[in-house]
C-alpha positions as CSV (number, residue, x, y, z in Angstrom):
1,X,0.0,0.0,0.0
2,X,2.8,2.5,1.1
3,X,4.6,1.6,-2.7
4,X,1.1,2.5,-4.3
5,X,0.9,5.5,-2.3
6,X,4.6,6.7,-3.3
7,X,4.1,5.8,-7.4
8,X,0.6,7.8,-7.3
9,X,2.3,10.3,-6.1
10,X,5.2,10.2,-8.5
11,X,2.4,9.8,-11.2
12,X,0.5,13.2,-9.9
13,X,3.7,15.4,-9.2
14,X,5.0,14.0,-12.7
15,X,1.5,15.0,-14.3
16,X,1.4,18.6,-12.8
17,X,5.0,19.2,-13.6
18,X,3.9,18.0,-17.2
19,X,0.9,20.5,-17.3
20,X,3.5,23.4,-15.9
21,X,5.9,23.2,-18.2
22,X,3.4,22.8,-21.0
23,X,1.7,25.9,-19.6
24,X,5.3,27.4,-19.5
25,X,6.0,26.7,-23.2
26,X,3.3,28.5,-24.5
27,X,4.4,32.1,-24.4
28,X,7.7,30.7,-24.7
29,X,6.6,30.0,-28.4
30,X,4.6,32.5,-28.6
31,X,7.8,34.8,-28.0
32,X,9.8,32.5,-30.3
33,X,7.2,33.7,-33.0
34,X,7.0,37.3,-32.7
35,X,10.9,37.1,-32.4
36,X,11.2,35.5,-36.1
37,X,8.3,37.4,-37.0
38,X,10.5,40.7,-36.6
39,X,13.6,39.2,-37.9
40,X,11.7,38.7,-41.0
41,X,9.9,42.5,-41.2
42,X,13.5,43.4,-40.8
43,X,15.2,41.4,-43.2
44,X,12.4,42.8,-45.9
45,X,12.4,46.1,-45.1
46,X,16.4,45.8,-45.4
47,X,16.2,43.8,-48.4
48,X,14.0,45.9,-50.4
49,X,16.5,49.1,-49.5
50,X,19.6,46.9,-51.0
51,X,17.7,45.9,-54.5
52,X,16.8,49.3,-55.1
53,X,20.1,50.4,-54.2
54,X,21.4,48.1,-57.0
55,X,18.5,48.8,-59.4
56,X,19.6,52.8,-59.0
57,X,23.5,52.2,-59.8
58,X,23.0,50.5,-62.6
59,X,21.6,52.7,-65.0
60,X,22.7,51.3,-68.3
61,X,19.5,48.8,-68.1
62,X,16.3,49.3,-68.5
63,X,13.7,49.9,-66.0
64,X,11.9,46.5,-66.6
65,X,15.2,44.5,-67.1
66,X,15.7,45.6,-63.9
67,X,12.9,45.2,-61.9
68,X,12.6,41.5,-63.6
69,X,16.6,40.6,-63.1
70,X,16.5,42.0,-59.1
71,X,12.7,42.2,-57.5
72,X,12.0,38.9,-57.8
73,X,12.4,36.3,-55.3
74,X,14.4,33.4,-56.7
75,X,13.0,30.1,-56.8
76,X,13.8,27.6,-53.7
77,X,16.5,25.8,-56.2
78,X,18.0,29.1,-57.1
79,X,18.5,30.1,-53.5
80,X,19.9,26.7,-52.8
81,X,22.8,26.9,-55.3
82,X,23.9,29.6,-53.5
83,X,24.7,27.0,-50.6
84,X,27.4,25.6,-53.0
85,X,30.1,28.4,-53.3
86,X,30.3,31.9,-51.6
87,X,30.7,32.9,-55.7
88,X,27.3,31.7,-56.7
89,X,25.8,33.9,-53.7
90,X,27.6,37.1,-54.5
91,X,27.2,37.0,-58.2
92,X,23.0,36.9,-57.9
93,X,21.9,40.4,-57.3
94,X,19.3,39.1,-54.9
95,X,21.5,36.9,-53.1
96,X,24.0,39.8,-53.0
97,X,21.0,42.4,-51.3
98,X,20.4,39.2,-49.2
99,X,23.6,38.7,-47.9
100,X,24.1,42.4,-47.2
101,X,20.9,42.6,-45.3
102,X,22.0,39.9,-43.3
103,X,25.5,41.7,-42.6
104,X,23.7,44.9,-41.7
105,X,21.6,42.7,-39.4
106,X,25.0,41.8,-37.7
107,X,26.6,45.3,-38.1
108,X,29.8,44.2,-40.0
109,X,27.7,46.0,-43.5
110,X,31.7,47.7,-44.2
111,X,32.8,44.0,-45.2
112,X,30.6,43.2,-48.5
113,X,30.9,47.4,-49.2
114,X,34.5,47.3,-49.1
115,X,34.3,44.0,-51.4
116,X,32.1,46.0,-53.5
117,X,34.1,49.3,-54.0
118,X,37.3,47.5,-54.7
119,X,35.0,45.2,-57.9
120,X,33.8,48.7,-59.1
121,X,38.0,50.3,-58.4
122,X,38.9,47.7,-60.5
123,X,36.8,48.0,-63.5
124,X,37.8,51.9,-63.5
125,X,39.4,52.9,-66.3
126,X,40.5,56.9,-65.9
127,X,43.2,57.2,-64.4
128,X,41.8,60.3,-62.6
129,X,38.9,58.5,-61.7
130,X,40.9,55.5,-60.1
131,X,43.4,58.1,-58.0
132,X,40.0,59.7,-56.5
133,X,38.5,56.6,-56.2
134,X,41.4,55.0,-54.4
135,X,41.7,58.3,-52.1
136,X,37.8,57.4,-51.4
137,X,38.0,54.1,-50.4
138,X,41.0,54.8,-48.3
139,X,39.2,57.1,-46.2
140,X,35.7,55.2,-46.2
141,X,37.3,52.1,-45.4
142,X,41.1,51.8,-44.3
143,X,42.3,55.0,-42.2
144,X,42.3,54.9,-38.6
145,X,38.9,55.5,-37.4
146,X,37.1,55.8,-40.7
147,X,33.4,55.3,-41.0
148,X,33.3,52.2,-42.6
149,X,36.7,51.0,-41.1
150,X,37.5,47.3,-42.1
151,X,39.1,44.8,-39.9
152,X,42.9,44.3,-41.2
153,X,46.5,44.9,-40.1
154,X,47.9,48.2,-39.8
155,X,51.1,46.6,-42.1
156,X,48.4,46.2,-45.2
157,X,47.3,49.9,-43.9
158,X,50.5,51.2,-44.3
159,X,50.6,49.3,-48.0
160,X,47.6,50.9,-49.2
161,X,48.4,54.0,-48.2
162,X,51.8,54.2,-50.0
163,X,50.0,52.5,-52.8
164,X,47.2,55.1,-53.9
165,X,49.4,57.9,-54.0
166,X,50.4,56.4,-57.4
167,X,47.0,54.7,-57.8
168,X,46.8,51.2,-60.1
169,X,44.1,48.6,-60.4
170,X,46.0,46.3,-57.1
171,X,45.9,48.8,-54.7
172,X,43.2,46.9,-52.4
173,X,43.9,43.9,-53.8
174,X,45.4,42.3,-50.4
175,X,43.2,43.8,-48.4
176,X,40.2,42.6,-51.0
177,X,40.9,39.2,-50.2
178,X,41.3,39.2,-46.2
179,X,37.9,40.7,-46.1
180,X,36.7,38.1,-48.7
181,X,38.2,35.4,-46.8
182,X,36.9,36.5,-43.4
183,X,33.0,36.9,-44.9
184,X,33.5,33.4,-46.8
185,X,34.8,31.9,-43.3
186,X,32.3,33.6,-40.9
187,X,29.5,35.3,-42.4
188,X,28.7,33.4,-45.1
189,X,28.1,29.8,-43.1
190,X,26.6,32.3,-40.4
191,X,24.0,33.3,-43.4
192,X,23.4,30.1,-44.2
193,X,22.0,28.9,-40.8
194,X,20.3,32.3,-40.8
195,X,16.4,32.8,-41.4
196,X,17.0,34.8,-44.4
197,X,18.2,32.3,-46.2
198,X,16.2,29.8,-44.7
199,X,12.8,31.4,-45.3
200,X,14.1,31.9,-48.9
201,X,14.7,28.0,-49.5
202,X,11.6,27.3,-48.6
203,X,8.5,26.6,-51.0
204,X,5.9,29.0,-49.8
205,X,7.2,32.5,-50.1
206,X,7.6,34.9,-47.2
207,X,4.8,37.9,-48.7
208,X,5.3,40.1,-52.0
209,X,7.0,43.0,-49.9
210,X,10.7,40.3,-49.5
211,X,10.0,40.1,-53.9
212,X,10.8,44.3,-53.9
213,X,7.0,45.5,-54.9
């Protein structure tokens, strides 16, 4: 009788503590929900700022090659190629305004702009142009306690400034691939994992407002 006793009790405690933390999970989820919820909003509102960014700097197209090439959402099997090579992500414009939402999200943004002034310094021709441009990027990105200041060693510093008072196409070239190296190394499986992407790999899409309209 006393055994009974004990295991009913068990059986009761174990049945309340089942009801609590049932009762416990709710908001739990519920908090989970909004949270993603709000990473989403985000990621859209974000999103739709970097397409028309690109849409704008690229005026050689037309307004409806554009808005066809980077407002729509890719397919799930688009999105999943870019899961094969850091390449295949940064050479889709949306994948690009993805992966810089995502990098704004985690306030390291200067990495993919640096990346993406030295592709434009490089397809420069003018000589004026690329001195001015070099002088630019030097002080967006490189100079002590520049805006956009990039994470490298103050030797490659020292290098690029020596380097653009006599600019050439290689200036940034170094300091092009540490940053590359450091996003394809930490931000890029980071994105992967991420709810961006994931929300784009899935079938059902997240509402018009991710497509750019």
């Amino acid at each position: 009788a006393a055994m009974q006793s004990a295991l009913l009790l068990v059986v009761r405690h174990g049945g309340r503590m089942e009801r609590g933390g049932r009762r416990r999970s709710e908001p739990e989820e519920a908090d989970k929900g909004r949270m993603k919820r709000t990473i989403i909003k985000d990621w859209k509102t974000r999103l739709s700022y970097f397409l028309q960014n690109s849409s704008n700097s690229n005026k050689r197209k037309s307004k409806k090659a554009e808005k066809h090439h980077n407002y729509f959402r890719p397919s799930p099997e688009e999105a999943q190629l870019w899961s094969e090579a850091f390449d295949e992500l940064l050479a889709n414009k949306y994948g690009l305004a993805a992966f810089r939402a995502f990098l704004k999200s985690e306030f390291c943004e200067e990495n993919i702009e640096f990346w993406l002034a030295c592709e434009d310094f490089k397809k420069t021709k003018s000589p004026q142009k690329l001195t001015l441009k070099a002088k630019k990027i030097y002080n967006d990105f490189i100079e002590k306690e520049a805006p956009k200041e990039i994470n490298i060693d103050f030797q490659t510093k020292n290098m690029i400034a020596q380097n653009i008072q006599e600019a050439t196409h290689t200036c940034f070239s170094v300091a092009q691939k540490r940053v590359y190296s450091l996003m394809e190394n930490n931000s890029y499986p980071r994105f992967l994992e991420s709810e961006f992407y994931q929300e784009l790999c899935k079938k059902t899409p997240i509402s018009r407002a991710a497509q750019g309209t």
